[in-house]
N, C-alpha and C positions, 0 to 999 in steps of 0.2 A: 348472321343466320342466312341472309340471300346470299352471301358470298361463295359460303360454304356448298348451299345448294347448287347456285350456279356451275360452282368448278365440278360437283359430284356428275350435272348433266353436259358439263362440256365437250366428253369424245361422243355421245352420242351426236352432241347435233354437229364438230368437227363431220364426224362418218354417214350425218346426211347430208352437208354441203360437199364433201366427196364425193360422193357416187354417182351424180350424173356425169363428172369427167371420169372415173373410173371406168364407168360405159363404155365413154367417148374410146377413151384409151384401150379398151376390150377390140373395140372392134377396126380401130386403128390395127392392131396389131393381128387382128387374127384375116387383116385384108392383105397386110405386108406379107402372114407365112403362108396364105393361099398366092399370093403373086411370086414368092419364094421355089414353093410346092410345084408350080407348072414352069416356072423357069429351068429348075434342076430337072425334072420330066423331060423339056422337050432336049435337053443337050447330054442325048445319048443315055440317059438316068443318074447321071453323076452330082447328087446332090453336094453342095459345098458348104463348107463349113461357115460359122460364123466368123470364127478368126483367120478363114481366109479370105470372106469377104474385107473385111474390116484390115487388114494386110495390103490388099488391092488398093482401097478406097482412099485410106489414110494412113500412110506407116505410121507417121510420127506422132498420132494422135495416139496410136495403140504403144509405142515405146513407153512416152511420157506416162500412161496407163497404169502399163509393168513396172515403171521405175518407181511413182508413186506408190503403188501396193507392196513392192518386195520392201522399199524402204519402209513403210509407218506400218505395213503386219508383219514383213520378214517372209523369203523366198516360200516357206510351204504356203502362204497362200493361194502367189502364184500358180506354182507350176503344180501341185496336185490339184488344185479347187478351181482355179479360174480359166487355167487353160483348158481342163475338160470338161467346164461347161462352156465355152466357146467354143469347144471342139466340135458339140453335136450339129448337125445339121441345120443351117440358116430357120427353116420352116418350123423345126422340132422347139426351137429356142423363143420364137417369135407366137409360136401356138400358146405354149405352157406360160405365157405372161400374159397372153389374152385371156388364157381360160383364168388365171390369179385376179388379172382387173376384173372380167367377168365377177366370179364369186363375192369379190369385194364389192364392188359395186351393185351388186342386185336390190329388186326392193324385197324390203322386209314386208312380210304382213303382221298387220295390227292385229292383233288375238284380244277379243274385249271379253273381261272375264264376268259376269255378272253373277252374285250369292245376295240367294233370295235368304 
C-alpha cells in the first residue's frame, strides 16, 4: 500500500525537484537569445539562423546529428521538422525554450481547500 501510494506521488515530487533547474535553464537561455538578439541587431540587422550558427561552430557535430535522425526516424524528420526549426532565428529558438523551461519550472501555489 506505501508502495503504491509512493509511485502515485512520484512525478509530483520528480516535478518539484525539477523546477529550480528548470528556472536555472529558463533563464540560461532566455540570457543566451537576448545576447543572440543584440548580436544579429548590431551587424547590419541580419539575424542568423540557428543552423547556421551551429554550421560555423561545429559541422561535424550537426552532420553526425543529421545522419543519426534520418537513420533511426527516416529523412522526413529531417528535412521538413528539424531543419525549420533550426532554420528560425538563433534568438527566436533560444526564447521559446526559455519561455518552455520557464512555465515548467514555475512555482505552483498551494490552494488549501477547507469545508466546514
Amino acid at each position: 500500500m506505501r508502495l503504491l501510494r509512493y509511485l502515485k506521488e512520484l512525478p509530483g515530487r520528480i516535478a518539484i525537484a525539477a523546477a529550480p533547474l528548470l528556472r536555472f535553464l529558463a533563464a540560461l537561455f532566455l540570457l543566451l537569445a537576448i545576447v543572440l538578439f543584440v548580436a544579429g541587431s548590431t551587424q547590419q540587422g541580419t539575424h542568423t539562423s540557428t543552423l547556421a550558427h551551429w554550421q560555423s561552430i561545429s559541422p561535424s557535430s550537426l552532420a553526425s546529428l543529421k545522419a543519426a535522425v534520418t537513420q533511426r526516424f527516416g529523412a522526413w524528420m529531417w528535412d521538413p521538422l528539424l531543419s525549420s526549426l533550426l532554420g528560425l532565428p538563433s534568438y527566436v529558438l533560444f526564447g521559446g525554450l526559455a519561455l518552455l523551461c520557464g512555465i515548467a519550472g514555475r512555482r505552483r501555489r498551494v490552494v488549501n481547500i477547507f469545508v466546514n
